[in-house]
C-alpha positions as CSV (number, residue, x, y, z in Angstrom):
1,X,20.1,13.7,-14.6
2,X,20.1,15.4,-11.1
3,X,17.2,13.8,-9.7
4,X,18.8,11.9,-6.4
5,X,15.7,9.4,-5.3
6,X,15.2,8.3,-2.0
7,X,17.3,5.1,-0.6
8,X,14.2,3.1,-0.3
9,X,11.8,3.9,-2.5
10,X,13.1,1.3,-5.5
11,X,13.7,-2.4,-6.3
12,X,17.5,-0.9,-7.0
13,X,18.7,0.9,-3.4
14,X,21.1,2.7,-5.5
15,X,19.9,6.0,-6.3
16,X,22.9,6.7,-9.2
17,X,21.8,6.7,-12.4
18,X,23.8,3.9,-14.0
19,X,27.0,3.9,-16.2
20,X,27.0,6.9,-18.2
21,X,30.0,6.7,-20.2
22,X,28.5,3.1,-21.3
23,X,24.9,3.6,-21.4
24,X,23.9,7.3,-21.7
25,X,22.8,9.4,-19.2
26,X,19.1,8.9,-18.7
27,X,16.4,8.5,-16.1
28,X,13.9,10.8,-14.5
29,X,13.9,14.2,-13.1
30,X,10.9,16.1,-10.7
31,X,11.8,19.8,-12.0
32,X,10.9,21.9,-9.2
33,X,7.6,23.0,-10.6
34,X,6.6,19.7,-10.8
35,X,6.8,18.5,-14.0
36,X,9.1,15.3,-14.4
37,X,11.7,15.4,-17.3
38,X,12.9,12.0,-19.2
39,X,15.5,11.1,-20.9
40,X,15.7,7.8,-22.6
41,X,18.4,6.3,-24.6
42,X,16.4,4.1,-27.3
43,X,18.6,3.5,-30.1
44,X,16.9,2.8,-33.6
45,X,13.3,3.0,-32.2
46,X,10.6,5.0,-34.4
47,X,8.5,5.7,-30.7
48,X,8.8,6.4,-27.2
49,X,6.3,7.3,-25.2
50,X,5.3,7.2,-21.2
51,X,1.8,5.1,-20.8
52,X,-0.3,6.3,-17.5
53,X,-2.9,3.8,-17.9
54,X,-4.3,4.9,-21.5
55,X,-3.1,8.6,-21.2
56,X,0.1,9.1,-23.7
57,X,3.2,11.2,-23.5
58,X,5.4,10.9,-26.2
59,X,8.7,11.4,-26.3
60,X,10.8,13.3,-29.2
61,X,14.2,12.4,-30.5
62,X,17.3,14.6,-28.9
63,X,20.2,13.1,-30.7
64,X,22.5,9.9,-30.4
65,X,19.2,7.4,-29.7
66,X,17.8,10.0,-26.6
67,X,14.5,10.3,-26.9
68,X,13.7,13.5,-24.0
69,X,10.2,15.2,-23.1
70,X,9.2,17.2,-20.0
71,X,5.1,16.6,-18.8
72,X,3.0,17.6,-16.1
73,X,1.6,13.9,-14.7
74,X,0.3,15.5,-11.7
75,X,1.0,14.5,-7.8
76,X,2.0,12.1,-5.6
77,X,2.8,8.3,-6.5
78,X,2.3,7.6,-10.0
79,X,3.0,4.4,-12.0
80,X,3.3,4.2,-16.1
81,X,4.3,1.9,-18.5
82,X,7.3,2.7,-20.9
83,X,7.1,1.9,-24.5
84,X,9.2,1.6,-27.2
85,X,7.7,0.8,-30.4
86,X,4.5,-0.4,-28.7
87,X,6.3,-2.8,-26.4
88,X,6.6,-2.5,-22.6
89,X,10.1,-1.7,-21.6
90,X,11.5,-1.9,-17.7
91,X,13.4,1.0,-17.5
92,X,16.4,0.5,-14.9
93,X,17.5,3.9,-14.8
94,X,14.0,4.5,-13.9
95,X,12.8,3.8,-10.1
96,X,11.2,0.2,-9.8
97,X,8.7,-0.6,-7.5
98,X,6.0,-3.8,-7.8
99,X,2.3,-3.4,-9.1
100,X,0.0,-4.2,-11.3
101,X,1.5,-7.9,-11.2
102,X,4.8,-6.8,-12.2
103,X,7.5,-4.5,-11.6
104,X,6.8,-1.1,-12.6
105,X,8.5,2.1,-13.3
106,X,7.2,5.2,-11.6
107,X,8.3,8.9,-10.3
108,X,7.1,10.6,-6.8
109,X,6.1,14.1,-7.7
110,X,6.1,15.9,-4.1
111,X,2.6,16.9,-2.9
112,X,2.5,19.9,-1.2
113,X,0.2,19.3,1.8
114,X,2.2,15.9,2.8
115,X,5.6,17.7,2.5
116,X,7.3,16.1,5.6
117,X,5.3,13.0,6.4
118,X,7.7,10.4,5.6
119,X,11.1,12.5,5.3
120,X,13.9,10.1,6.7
121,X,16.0,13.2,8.0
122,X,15.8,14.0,11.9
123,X,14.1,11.0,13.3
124,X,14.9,7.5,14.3
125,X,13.8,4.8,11.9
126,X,12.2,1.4,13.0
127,X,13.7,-1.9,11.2
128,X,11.8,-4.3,9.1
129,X,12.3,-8.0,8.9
130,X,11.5,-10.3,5.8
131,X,10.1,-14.0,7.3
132,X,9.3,-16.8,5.3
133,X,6.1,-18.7,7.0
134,X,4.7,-21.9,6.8
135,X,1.3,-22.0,5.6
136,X,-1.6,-24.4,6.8
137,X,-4.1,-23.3,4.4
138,X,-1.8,-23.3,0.8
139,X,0.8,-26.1,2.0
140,X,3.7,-23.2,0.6
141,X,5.7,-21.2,2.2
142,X,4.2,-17.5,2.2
143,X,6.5,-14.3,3.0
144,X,5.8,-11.4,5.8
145,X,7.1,-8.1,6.0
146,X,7.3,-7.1,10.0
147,X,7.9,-3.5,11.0
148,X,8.8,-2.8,14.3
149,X,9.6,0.6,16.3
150,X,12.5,2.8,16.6
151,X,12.8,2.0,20.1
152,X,11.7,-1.8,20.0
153,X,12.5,-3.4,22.9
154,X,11.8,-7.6,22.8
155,X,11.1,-7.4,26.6
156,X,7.7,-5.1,26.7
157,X,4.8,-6.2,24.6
158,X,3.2,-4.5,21.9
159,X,-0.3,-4.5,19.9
160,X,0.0,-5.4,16.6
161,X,-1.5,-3.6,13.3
162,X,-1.5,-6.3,10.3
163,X,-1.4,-4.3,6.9
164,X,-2.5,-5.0,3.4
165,X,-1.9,-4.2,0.1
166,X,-3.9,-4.4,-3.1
167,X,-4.5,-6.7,-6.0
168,X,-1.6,-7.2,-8.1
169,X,1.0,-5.8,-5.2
170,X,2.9,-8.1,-2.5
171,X,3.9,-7.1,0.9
172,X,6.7,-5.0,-0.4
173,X,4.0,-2.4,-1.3
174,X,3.4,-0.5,2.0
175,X,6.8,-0.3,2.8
176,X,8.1,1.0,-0.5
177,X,5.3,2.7,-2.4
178,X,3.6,3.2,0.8
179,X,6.1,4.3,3.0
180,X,4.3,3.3,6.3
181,X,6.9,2.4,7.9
182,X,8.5,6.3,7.4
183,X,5.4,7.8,7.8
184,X,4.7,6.0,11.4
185,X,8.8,6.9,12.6
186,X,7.2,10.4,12.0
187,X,4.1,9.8,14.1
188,X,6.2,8.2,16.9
189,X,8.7,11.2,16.9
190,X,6.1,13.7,17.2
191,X,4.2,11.5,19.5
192,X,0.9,11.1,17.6
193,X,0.4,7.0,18.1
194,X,1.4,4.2,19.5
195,X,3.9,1.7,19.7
196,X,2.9,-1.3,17.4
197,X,4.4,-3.9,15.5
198,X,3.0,-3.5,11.6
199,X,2.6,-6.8,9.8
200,X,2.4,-7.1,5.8
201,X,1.6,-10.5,4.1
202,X,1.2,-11.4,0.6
203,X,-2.3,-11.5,-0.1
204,X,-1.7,-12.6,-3.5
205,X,-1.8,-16.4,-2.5
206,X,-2.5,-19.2,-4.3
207,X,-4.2,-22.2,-2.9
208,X,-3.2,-25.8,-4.4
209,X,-5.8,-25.6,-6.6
210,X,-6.6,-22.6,-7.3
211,X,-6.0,-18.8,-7.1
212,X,-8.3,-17.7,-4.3
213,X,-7.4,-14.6,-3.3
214,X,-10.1,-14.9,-0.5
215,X,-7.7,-17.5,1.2
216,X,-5.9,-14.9,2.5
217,X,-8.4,-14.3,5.2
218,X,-7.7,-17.4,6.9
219,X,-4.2,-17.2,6.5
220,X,-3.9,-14.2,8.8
221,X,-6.1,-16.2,11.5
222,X,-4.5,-20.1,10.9
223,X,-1.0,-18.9,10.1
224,X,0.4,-14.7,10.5
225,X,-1.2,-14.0,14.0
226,X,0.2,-17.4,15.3
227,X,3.4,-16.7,13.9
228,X,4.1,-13.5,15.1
229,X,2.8,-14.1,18.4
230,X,5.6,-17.4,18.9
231,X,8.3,-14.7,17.6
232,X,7.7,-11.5,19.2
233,X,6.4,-10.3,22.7
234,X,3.0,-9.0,21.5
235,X,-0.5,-8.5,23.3
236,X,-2.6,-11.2,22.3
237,X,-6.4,-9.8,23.3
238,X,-8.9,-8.2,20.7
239,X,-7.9,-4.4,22.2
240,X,-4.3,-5.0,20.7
241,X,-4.7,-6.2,17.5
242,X,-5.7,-4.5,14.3
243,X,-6.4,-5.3,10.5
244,X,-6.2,-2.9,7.5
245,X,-5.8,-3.0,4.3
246,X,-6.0,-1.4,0.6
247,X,-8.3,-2.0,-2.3
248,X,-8.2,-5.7,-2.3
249,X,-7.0,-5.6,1.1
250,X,-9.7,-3.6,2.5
251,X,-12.2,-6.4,1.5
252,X,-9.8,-9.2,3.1
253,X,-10.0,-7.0,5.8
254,X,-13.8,-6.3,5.7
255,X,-14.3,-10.6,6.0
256,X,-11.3,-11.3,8.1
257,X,-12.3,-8.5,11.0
258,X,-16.1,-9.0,10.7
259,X,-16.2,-13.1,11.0
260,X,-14.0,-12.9,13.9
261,X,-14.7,-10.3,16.2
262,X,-13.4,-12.1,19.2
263,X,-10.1,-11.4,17.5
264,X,-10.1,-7.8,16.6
265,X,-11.0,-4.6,17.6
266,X,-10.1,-2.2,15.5
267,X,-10.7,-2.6,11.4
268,X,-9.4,0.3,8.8
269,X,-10.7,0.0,4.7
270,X,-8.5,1.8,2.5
271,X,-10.1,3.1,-0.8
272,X,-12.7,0.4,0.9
273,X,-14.5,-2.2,-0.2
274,X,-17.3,-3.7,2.7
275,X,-18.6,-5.8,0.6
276,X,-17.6,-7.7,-2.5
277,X,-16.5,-5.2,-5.4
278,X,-18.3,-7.5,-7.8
279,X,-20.9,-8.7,-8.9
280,X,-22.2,-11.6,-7.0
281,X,-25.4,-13.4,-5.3
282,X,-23.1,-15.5,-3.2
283,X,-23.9,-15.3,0.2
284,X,-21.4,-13.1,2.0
285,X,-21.5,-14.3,5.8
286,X,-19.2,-11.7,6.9
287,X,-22.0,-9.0,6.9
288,X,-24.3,-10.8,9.3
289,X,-22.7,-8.5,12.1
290,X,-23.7,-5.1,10.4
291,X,-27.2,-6.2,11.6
292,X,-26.6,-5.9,15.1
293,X,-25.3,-2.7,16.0
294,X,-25.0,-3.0,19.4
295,X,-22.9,-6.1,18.7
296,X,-20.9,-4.3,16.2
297,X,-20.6,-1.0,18.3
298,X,-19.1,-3.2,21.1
299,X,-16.7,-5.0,19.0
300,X,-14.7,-2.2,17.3
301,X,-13.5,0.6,18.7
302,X,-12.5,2.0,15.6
303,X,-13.7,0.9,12.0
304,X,-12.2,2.9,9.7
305,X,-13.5,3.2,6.1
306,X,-11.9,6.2,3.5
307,X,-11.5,6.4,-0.3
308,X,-10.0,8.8,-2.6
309,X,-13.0,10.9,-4.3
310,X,-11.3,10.5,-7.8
311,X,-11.7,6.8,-7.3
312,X,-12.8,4.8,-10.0
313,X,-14.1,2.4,-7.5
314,X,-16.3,5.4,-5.9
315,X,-19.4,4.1,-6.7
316,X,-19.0,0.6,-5.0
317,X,-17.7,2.9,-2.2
318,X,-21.4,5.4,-2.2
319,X,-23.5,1.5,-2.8
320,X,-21.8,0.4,0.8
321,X,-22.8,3.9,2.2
322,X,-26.2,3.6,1.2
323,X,-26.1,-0.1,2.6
324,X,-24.8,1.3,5.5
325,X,-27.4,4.2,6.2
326,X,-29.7,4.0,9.0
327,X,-28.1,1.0,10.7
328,X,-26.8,2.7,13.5
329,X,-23.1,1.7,13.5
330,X,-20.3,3.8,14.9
331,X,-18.2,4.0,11.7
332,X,-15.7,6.5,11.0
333,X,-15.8,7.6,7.5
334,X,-13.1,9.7,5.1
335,X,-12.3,11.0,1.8
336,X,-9.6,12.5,0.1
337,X,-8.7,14.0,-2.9
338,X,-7.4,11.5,-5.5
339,X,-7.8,8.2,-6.8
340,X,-7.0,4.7,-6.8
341,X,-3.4,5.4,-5.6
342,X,-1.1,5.3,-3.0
343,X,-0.8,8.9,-2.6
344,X,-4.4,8.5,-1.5
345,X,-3.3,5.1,0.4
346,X,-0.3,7.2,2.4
347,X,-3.5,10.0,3.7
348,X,-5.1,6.9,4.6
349,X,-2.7,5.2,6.9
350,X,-1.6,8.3,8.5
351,X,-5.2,9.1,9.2
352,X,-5.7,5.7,10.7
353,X,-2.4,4.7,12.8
354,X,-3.3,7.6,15.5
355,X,-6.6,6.2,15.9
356,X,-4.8,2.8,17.5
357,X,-4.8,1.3,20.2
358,X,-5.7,4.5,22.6
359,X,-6.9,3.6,25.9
């Protein structure tokens, strides 16, 4: 196979294919009309076929246990499940990223109008540190991604953006499937946002009795923004410090940004959820400052809500419009073509990081 992926796109930072000579050669290929080719070595199996969430493409015998095919899956980012015989199968000659609460094979079919956005070639890259935090509110240890700029420099202070990702994902996701740390060395070379620091938690936490994904909320306030303010030399008002997040992550956003607006001024919903996806008579608390807009209008200087219009969460998106008409609140709202995906989610975040932290 041909197909040479990027260094930091997979589980596996070795883009070589495996061991030929002992395993076969087999893996993935984006042909350059955009199809994606497979070959899979699956001795003594009776089916092979790729799984894009219900949507089949099987795969016919080639000789010595290959099983090949060549399909149009479309654009950008996509995800499937491998099966052999009706069981899911990890492919490691196969790039491996993290969703759906479990690794994942996918392929990155090139989209034509983002050709460039993240290339690593002919700009300086930013670094990003793994940290293992102490939590008040689950007792455990929870783990933070922290990107910081090309030219960091410990001795001048910077806002900070915290980032993040979507139910069954971990803060791996915008750095590998997301690629925000690529996409904002690009903005920084051509001068198109600030300097931040970018800080992805797991939002996946657990509490000590139960899985309350909600928890999260208080984790960035108790535990993340403390953290990183005794570690690096950030701005600590409201005008430099930012939350956004995907999916799940936009509606940790929506209560964590909107129940403390002392803390933050600037709020960005990625395929966006304001209010709780679900259905629920719960009270949600968080809301009570959509009914002052002059409030609201002071408190964020940018609130950012977008979705893909392929989503299959679009009409929860149009409900928060409608619950949004009329009220008189400077909101910035985008769509773009696509779905539930991180093809949608990279638009998103390079919409939104040039929209920081401007004067």
């Amino acid at each position: 196979m041909k197909q040479q992926w990027p260094l930091d796109v997979t589980v596996s930072f070795d883009p070589y294919f495996g061991e030929p000579s002992r395993d076969g050669e087999q893996g993935a290929e984006v042909l350059p009309d955009g199809k994606v080719h497979f070959r899979i070595i699956a001795k003594d199996a009776k089916e092979v076929v790729i799984d894009r969430f219900g949507t089949v493409f099987p795969l016919e015998p080639a000789g010595d246990g290959a099983w090949e095919g060549t399909f149009d899956l479309g654009t950008g980012f996509l995800y499937f499940f491998l099966k052999v015989d009706g069981a899911d199968v990890l492919c490691p000659y196969l790039p491996i990223g993290y969703g759906c609460c479990r690794p994942m094979n996918f392929v990155d079919v090139p989209v034509a109008d983002m050709a460039g956005w993240d290339d690593l070639e002919d700009v300086e890259h930013g670094g990003v540190t793994r940290y293992y935090v102490k939590s008040s509110v689950t007792g455990k240890h929870e783990i933070c991604l922290v990107y910081t700029p090309p030219k960091y420099d410990p001795q001048k202070k910077y806002p900070v953006l915290y980032l993040q990702h979507g139910y069954g994902e971990n803060e791996t996701g915008w750095i590998y499937q997301g690629h925000a740390g690529r996409i904002a060395d690009r903005l920084l070379a051509e001068g198109k946002m600030e300097e931040m620091i970018i800080v992805m938690g797991n939002g996946m936490v657990r509490g000590k009795d139960a899985n309350d994904r909600m928890l999260f909320p208080q984790i960035v306030v108790k535990d993340l923004i403390p953290f990183i303010e005794s570690r690096y030399n950030v701005l600590t008002d409201k005008w430099h410090r930012a939350m956004a997040g995907l999916s799940m992550g936009s509606f940790q956003t929506s209560i964590t940004t909107l129940t403390n607006p002392d803390l933050f001024g600037y709020a960005g919903l990625f395929s966006g959820f304001l209010r709780a996806p679900w259905p629920t008579d719960a009270e949600q608390p968080h809301l009570k400052l959509l009914e002052d807009p002059a409030k609201f209008n002071e408190t964020f200087r940018v609130f950012y809500r977008a979705m893909g219009t392929e989503d299959t969460y679009w009409e929860a998106f149009a409900k928060d419009d409608a619950f949004l008409e009329g009220k008189g609140l400077d909101i910035t709202r985008e769509t773009f073509p696509g779905g539930h995906d991180w093809t949608v989610w990279r638009r998103c975040i390079r919409s939104f990081l040039p929209r920081l932290f401007k004067n």
